[in-house]
N, C-alpha and C positions, 0 to 999 in steps of 0.2 A: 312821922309828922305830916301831916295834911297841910301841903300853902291853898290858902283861901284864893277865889278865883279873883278877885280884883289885885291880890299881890303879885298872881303869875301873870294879869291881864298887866300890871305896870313895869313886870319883870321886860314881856318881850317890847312893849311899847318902849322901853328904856333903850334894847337892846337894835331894835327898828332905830332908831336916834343915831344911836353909835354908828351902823350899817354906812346908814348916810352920810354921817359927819367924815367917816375916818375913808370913801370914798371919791376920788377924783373927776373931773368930765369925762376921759377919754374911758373908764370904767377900773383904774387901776387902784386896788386898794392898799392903803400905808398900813404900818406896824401899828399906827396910832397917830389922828389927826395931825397935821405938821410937819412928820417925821422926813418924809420922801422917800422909803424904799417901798416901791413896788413891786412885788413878787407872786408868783405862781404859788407858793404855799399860802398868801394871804387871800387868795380868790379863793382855793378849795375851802376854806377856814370860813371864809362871804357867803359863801353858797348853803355851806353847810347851817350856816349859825341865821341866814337869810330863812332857810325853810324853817327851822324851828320858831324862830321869830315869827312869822307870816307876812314879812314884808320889810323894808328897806332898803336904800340905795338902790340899784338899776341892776337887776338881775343881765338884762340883755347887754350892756355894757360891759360887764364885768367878761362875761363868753367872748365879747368882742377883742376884748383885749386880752385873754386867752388864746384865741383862737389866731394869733397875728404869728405869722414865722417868725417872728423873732422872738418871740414870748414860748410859743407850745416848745418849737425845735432849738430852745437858749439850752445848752448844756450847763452842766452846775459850775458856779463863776463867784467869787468873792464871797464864797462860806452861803450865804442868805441865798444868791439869787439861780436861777437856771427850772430845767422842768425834768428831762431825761435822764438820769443819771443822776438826780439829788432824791435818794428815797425819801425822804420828809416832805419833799416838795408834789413828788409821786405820789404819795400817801395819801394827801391832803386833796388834792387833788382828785384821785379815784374816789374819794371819801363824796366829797362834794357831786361830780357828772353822779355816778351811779345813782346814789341818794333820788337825783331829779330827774335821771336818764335810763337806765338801766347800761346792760352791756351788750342790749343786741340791736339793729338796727343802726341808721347813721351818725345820727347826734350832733350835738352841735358844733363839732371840732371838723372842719377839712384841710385845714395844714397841717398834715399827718406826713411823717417818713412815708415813703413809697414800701410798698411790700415787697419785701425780697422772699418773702416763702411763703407759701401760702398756710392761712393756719387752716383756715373753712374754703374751700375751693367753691366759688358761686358766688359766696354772701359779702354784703357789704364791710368795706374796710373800716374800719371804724377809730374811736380813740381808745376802746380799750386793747383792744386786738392790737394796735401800734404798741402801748403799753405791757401788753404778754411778751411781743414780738421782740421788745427791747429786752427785758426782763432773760429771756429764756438767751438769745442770742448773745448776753452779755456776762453769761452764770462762769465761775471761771468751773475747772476739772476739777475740782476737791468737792464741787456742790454750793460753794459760800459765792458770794459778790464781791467786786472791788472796793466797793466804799466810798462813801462822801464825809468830809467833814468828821460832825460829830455821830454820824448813823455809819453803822457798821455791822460787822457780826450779826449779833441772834435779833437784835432790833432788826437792822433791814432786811436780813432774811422773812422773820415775821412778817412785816410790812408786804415784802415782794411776792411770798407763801398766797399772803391773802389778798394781792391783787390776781392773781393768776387763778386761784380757786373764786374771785370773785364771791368772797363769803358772807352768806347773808346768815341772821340768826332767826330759827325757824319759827313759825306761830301757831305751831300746832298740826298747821296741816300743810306744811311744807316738808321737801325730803331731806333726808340727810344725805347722803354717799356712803356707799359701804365699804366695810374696812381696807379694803383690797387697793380702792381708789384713792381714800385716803392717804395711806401710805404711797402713792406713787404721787400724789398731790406736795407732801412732806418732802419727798426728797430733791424736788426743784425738777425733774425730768419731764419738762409739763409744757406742751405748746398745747392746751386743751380749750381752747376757746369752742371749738367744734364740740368739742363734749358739754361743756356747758349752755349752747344754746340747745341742742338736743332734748337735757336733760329740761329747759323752761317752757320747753314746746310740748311735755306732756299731757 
């Protein structure tokens, strides 16, 4: 079924409203207008739903209070909130930067963990590279993750799988990776940031 252009043009104008409403001054967005929890999953969730929209609430705000140490480097804390270590909050998040950032260069995050190992030796540190770094650094010896909450297992694996491959879906004239790389992508043994800027610098 075909939606007519003035029903998607009221869709996002609806959705633009929302952005704003359910949006704070300092850039912090709630579950839903009123509510008061501000969290890291609800910015990646802003950003995301922001671009499809084309517009609403304060995109730079939102980064703002993102990008505050106590916000990026909050560990996961009362089930809902934290950034590092809540794969849903992870998820959402990498969903949102990448979408509007990509994963090379600086970005708009610099309260990053300090690099403890180099993943790309030269290039800039960035926030997805912090996010591999935790990811990879954090895997236990069987291959799986420790878990948060309600993400665990084959979910946060999923989740962490495809930040670490940075996986985009291809359009025709984009590459895949071949099976060899895959598989070593799959099994979590992946500090590949270095491979994957390589591979966008073709």
């Amino acid at each position: 079924m075909t939606i007519p252009t003035d029903g998607a043009n009221s869709m996002k104008l609806g959705l633009q409203a929302w952005l704003t409403a359910d949006q704070i001054a300092d850039g912090g967005v709630d579950y839903y207008p009123g509510v008061g929890w501000y969290n890291a999953t609800h910015i990646g969730g802003f950003l995301v739903s922001r671009l499809f929209a084309g517009g609403g609430g304060n995109q730079a705000n939102a980064l703002n209070w993102l990008n505050t140490v106590a916000q990026w480097q909050m560990g996961p804390n009362n089930t809902w909130f934290g950034n590092e270590g809540h794969p849903y909050a992870m998820w959402a998040v990498y969903k949102g930067l990448e979408s509007l950032f990509g994963t090379s260069g600086a970005g708009p995050i610099t309260n990053l963990f300090p690099q403890t190992t180099p993943i790309d030796p030269g290039a800039i540190w960035n926030w997805w590279e912090d996010y591999c770094q935790y990811i990879v650094t954090h895997q236990n010896a069987a291959g799986d993750w420790p878990g948060y909450g309600y993400w665990n297992g084959a979910l946060e694996a999923a989740w962490y799988i495809n930040i670490l491959n940075a996986t985009t879906i291809p359009d025709g004239g984009g590459e895949v990776p071949e099976p060899a790389t895959m598989i070593l992508l799959g099994s979590g043994l992946v500090g590949l940031a270095g491979y994957a800027r390589k591979r966008m610098k073709k």
